[in-house]
ROPA-166240 format. One record per residue: residue in one letter; x negated, y, z negated of N, C-alpha, C in turn. Coordinates in pm, whole numbers, padded with zeros to 5 digits, always signed. Each point is the difference from the previous one (the first is absolute). Layout:
AXYZXYZXYZ/...
This chain:
X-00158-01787-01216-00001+00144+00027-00085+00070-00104/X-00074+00131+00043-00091+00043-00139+00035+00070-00033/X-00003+00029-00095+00091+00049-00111-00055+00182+00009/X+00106+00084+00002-00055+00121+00062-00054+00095-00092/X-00097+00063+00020-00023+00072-00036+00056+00187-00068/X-00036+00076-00112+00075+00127+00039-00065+00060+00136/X-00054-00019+00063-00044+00109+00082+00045-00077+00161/X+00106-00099-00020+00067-00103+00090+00085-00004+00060/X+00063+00113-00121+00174+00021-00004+00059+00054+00130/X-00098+00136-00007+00074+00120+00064-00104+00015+00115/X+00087+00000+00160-00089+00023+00092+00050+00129+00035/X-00041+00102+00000+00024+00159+00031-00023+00034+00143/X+00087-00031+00102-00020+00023+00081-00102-00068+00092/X+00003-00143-00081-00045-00081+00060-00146+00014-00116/X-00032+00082-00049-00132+00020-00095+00007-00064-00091/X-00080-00055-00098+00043-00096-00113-00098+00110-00114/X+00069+00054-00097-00030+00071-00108-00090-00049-00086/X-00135+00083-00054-00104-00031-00026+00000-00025-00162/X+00070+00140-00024-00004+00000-00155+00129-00028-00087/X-00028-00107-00099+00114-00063-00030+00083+00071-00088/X-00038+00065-00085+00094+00136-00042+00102+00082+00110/X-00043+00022+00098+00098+00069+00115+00051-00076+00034/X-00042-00152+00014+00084-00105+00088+00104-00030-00060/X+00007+00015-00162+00080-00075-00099+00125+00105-00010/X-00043+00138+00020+00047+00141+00014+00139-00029+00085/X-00068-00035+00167+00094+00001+00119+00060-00122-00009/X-00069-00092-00069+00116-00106+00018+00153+00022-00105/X-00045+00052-00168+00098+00033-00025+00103+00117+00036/X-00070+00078+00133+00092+00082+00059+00087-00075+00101/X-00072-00083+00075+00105-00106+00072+00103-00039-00039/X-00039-00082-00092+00079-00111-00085+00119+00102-00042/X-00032+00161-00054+00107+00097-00044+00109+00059+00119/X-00047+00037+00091+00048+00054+00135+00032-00143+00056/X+00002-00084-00011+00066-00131+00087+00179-00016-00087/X-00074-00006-00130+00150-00021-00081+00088+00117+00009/X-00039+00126+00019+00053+00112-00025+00091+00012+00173/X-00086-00039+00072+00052+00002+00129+00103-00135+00037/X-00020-00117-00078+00093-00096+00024+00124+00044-00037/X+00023+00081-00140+00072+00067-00069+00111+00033+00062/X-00069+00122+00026+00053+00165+00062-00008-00024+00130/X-00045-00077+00089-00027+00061+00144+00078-00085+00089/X-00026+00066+00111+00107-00094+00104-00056-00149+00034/X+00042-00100-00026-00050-00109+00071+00033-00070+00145/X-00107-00059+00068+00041-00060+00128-00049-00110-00011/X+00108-00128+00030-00051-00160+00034-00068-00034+00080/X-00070-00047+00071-00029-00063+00126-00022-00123+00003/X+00015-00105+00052-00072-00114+00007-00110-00054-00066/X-00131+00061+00032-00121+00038-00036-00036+00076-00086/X+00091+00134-00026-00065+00098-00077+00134+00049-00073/X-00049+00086-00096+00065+00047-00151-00039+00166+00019/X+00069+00058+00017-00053+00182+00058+00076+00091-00120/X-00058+00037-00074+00050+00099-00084-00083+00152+00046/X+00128+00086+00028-00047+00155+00009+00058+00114-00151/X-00112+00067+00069+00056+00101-00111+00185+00079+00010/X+00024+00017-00057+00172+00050+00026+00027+00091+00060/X+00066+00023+00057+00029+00146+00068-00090+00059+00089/X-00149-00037+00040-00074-00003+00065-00022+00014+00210/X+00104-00132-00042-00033-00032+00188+00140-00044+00047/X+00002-00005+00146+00115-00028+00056+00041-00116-00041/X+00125-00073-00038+00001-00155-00012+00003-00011+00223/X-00008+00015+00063-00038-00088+00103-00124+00017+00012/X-00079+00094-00041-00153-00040+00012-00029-00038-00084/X+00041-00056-00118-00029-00120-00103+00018-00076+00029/X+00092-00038+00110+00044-00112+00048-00077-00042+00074/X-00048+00087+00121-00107-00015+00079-00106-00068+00004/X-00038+00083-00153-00151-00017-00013-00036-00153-00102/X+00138-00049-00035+00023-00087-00090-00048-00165+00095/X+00075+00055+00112+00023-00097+00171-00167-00046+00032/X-00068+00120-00005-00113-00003+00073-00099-00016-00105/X+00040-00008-00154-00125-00066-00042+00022-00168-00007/X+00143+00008-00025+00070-00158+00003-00081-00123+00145/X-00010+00059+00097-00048-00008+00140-00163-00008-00027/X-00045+00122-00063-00151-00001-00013-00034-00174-00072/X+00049-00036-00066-00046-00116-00104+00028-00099+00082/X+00115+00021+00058+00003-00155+00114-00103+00036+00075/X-00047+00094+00055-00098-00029+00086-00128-00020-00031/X-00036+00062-00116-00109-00013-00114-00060-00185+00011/X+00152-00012-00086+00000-00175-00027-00034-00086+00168/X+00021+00015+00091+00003-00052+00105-00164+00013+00095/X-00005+00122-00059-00171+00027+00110-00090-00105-00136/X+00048+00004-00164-00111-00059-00082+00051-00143+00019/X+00090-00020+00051+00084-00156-00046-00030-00073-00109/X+00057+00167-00125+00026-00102-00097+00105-00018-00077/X+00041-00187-00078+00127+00013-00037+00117+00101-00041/X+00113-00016+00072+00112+00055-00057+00010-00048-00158/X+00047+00174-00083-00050-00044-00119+00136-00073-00079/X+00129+00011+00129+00093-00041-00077+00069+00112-00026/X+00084+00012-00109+00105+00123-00037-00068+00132-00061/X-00166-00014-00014-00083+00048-00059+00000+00180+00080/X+00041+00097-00030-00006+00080+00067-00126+00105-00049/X-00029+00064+00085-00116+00137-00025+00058+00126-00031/X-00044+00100-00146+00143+00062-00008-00110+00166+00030/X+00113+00062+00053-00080+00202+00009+00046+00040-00034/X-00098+00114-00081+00072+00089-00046-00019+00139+00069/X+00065+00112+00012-00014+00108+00106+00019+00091-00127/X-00046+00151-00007+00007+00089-00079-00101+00106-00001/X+00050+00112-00022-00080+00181+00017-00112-00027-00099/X+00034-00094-00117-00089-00052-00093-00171-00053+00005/X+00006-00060+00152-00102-00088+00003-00063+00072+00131/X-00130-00003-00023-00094+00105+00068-00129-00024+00102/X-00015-00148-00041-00028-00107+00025+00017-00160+00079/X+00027-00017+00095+00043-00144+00004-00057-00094-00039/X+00077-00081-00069-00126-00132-00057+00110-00101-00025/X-00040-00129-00054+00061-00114-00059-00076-00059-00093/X+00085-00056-00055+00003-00107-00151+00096-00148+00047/X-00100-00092+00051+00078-00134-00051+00072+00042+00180/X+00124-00020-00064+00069-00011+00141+00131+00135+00004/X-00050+00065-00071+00081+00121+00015-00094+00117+00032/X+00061+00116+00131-00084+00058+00067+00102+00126-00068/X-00168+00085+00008+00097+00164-00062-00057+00104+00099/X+00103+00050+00056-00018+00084+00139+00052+00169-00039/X-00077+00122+00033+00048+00123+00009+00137+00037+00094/X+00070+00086-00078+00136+00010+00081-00049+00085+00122/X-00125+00088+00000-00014+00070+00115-00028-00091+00092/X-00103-00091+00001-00025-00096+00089+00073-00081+00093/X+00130+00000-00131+00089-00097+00104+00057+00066+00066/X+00029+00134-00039+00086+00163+00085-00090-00042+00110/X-00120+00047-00022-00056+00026+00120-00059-00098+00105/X+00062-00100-00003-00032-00181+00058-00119-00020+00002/X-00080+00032-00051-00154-00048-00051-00014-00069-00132/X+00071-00021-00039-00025-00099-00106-00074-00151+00001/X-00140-00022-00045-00098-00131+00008+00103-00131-00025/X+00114-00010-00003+00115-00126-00009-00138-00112+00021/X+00028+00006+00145-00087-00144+00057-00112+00012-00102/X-00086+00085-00020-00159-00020-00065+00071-00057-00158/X+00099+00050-00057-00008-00073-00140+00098-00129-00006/X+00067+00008+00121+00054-00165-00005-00100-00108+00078/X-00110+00047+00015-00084-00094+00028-00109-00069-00109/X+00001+00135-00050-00045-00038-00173+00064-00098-00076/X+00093+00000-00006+00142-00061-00061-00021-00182+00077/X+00028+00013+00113+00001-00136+00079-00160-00048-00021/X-00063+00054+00025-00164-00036-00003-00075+00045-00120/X+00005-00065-00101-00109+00098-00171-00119+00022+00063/X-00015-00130+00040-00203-00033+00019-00068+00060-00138/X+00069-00116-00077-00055+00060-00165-00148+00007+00003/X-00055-00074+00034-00170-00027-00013-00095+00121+00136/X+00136+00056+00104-00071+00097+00108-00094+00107-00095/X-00071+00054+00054-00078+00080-00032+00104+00138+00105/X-00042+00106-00081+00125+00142+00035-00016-00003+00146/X-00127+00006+00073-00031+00019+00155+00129-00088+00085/X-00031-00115-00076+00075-00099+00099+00167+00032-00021/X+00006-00038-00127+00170+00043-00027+00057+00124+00050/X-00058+00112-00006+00044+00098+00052-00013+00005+00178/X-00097+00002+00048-00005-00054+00115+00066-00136+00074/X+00045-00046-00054+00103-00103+00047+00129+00082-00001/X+00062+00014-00127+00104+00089-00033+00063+00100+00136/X-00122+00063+00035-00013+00118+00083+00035-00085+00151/X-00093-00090+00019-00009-00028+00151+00173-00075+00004/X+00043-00082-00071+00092-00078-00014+00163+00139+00024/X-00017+00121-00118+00071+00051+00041-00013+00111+00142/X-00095+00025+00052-00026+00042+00178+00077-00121+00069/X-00094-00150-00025+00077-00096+00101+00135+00015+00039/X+00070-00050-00113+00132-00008+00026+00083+00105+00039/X-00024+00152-00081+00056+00098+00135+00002+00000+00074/X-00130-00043+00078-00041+00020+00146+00021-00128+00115/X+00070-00108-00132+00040-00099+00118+00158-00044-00044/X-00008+00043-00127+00170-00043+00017+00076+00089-00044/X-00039+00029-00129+00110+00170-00033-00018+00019-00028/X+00113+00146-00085-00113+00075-00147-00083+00099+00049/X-00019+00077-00080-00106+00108+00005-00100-00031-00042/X-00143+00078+00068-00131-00018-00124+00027+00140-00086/X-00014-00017-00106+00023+00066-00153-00182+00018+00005/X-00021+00038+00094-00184+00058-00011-00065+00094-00097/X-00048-00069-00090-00114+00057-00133-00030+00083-00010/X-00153-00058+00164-00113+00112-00026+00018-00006+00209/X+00062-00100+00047+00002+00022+00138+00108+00024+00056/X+00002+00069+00127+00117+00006+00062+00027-00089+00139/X-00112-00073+00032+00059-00072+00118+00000-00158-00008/X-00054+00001-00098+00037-00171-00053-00124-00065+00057/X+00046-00141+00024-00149-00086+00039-00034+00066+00167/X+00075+00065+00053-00052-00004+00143-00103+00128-00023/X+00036+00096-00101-00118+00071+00015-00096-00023-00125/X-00010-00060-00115-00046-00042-00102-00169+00042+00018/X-00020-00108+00136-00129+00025+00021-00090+00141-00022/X+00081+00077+00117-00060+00137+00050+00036+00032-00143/X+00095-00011-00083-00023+00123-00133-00132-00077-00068/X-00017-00107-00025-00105-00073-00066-00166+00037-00002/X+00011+00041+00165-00118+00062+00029-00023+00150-00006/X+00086+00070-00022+00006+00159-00041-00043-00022-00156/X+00077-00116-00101-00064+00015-00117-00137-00029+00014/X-00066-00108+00005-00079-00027+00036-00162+00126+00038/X+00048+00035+00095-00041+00121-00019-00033+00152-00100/X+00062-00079-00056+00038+00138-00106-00081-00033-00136/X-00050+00106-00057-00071-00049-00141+00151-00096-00116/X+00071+00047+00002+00138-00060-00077+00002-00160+00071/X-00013+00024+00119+00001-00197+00023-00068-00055-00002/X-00167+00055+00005-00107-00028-00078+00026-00057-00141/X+00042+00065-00064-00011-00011-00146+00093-00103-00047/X+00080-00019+00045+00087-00131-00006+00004-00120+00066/X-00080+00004+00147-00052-00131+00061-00081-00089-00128/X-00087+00040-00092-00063-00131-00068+00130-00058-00090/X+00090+00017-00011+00143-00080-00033+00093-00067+00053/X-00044-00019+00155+00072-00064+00092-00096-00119+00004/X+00091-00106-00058-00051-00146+00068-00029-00056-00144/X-00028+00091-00106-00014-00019-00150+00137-00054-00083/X-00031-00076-00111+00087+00063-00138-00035+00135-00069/X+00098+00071-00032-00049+00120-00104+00085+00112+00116/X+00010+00124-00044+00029+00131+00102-00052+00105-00036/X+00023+00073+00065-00062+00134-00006+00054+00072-00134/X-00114+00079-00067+00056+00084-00088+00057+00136+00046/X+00130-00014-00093+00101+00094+00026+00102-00021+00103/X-00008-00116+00016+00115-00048+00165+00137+00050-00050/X+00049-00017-00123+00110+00048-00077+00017+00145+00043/X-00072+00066-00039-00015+00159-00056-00014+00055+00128/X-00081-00024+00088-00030+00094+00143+00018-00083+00103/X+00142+00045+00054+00038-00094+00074-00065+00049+00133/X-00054+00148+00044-00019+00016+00109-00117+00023+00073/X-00077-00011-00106-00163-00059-00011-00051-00125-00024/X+00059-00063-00073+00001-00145-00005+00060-00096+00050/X+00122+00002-00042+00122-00112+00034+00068-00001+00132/X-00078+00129+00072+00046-00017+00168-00061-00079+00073/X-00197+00063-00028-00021-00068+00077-00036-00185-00045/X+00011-00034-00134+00000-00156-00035+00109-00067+00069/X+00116+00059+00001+00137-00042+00014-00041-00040+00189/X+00007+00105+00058-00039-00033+00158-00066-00104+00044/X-00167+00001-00064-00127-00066+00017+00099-00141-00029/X+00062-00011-00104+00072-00128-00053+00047-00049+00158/X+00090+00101+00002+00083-00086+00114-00042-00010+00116/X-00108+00060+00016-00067-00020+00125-00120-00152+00031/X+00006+00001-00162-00115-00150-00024+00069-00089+00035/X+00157+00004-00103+00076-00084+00002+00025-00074+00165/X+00050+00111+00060+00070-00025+00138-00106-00098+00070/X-00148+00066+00000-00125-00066+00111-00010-00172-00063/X+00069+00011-00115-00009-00170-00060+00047-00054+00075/X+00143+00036-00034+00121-00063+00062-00027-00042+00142/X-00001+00110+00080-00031-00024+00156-00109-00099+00036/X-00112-00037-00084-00092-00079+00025-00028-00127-00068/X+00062+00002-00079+00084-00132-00078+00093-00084+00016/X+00097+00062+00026+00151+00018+00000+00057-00015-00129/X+00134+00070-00005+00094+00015-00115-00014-00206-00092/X+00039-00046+00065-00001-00176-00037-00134-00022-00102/X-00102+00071+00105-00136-00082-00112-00006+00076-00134/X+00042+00116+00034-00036+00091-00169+00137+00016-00075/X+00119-00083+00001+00102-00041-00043-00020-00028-00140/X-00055-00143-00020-00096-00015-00155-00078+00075-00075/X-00029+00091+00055-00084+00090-00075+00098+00086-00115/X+00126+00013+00074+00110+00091-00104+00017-00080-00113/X-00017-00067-00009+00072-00092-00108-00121-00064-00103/X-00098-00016+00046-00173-00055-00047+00007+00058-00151/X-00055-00097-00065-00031+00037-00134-00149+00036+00012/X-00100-00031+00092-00120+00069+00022-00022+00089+00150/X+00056+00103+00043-00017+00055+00085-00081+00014+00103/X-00145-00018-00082-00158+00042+00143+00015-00144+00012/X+00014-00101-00086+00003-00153+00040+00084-00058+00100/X+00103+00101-00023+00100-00052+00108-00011+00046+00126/X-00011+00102+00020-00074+00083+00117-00098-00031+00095/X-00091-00090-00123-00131-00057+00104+00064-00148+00056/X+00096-00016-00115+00007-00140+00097+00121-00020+00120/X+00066+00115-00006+00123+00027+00081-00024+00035+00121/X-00099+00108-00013-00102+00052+00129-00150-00012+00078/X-00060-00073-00070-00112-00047-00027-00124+00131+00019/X+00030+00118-00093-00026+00110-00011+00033+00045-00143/X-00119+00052-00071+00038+00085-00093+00068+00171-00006/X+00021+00046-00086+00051+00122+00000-00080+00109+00100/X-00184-00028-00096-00065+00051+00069+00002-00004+00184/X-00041-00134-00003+00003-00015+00153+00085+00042+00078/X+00111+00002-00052+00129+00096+00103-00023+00132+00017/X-00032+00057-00138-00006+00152+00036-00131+00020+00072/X-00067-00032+00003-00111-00007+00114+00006-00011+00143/X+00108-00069+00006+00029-00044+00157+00161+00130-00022/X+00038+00073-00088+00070+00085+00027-00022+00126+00069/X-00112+00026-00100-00054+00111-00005-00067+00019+00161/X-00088-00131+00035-00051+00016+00125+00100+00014+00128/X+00128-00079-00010+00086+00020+00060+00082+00199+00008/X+00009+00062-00091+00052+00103+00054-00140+00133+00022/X-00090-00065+00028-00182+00078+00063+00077-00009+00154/X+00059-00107+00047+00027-00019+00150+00069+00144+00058/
């Protein structure tokens, strides 16, 4: 396994933090608000998952609820990736007015209490992070997997999509893909799709930047999948060389896909 990096730690909403001073920042805010919330806050078991909320906050049956349906999200997670049961190994959340952000560290996911109020919470997108690192992915792919993986499974087995930057998941992915596309903003972030590296400021401007990368992602992602299938680009999550694995999984480079992407949504 390679040994991670600071800028490794913390995926922000699926974003992976650029500058290691801020990264080192939020992680010791994690690490503080995890203990403080194990503490003080209400806890819920599940099978699968470890749910700490903030206190006094939320209904305990919609803690309960929502405890059910992320417990559910991971079995189904684990089942579309088929990969090992980790054993007694659970994934732990934390919920709180605190966190403003959704993101994860490792295998603990930190979710906004509004989000989960308001059943939009990215659950699926950061427990897919969690089940899938793709330490060696480049941001396009990881996040765009992340994304398509949490659309899939709403839309075929349960769960909500906890949507980012989209609201209709993979069935409309496309049509938003090509509105960015269009646009000087999806201009400006297309030469980062299919690359290592991201856009500057993906952190900072989420609604000039990080919408339309985040989409384009999952819209690349998805046209893989469908013309690949899920099976051949399986290895690629796990690859200690990524474009290597890619070419030999698909017999296509990065480039070459987004080429045959791009020409695909001209139709």
């Amino acid at each position: 396994m390679m040994k991670p990096t600071a800028c490794s730690l913390v995926l922000i909403a699926g974003l992976v933090c650029p500058r290691a001073s801020a990264q080192m920042d939020s992680w010791t805010s994690d690490r503080e608000l995890a203990t403080d919330l194990i503490k003080n806050g209400s806890a819920w078991e599940f099978d699968r998952a470890s749910l700490w909320f903030e206190n006094g906050v939320m209904d305990p049956k919609e803690m309960s609820a929502f405890g059910q349906l992320v417990n559910q999200g991971i079995l189904d997670i684990e089942g579309f990736l088929r990969v090992p049961h980790p054993g007694t190994r659970k994934i732990r959340y934390f919920i709180s007015t605190q966190i403003e952000i959704s993101h994860s560290t490792w295998r603990s996911i930190f979710l906004p209490l509004s989000k989960v109020e308001s059943h939009s919470a990215p659950y699926l997108h950061e427990t897919a992070h969690v089940l899938a690192p793709c330490e060696d992915c480049p941001m396009w792919f990881s996040e765009g997997l992340a994304s398509y993986i949490q659309s899939f499974v709403s839309e075929h087995t349960g769960g909500y999509d906890g949507a980012i930057f989209s609201r209709r998941g993979n069935w409309g992915i496309d049509q938003d893909a090509r509105r960015w596309l269009a646009s000087s903003r999806g201009q400006a972030v297309l030469p980062f799709i299919g690359v290592h590296g991201e856009p500057p400021e993906i952190n900072y401007d989420r609604s000039n930047v990080a919408a339309p990368f985040y989409v384009m992602a999952q819209s690349f992602v998805k046209f893989m999948v469908e013309q690949a299938t899920f099976e051949k680009l399986h290895p690629v999550f796990e690859a200690k060389d990524f474009d290597a694995e890619l070419e030999a999984a698909t017999g296509k480079t990065a480039a070459g896909w987004k080429t045959q992407w791009l020409t695909s949504l001209k139709r």
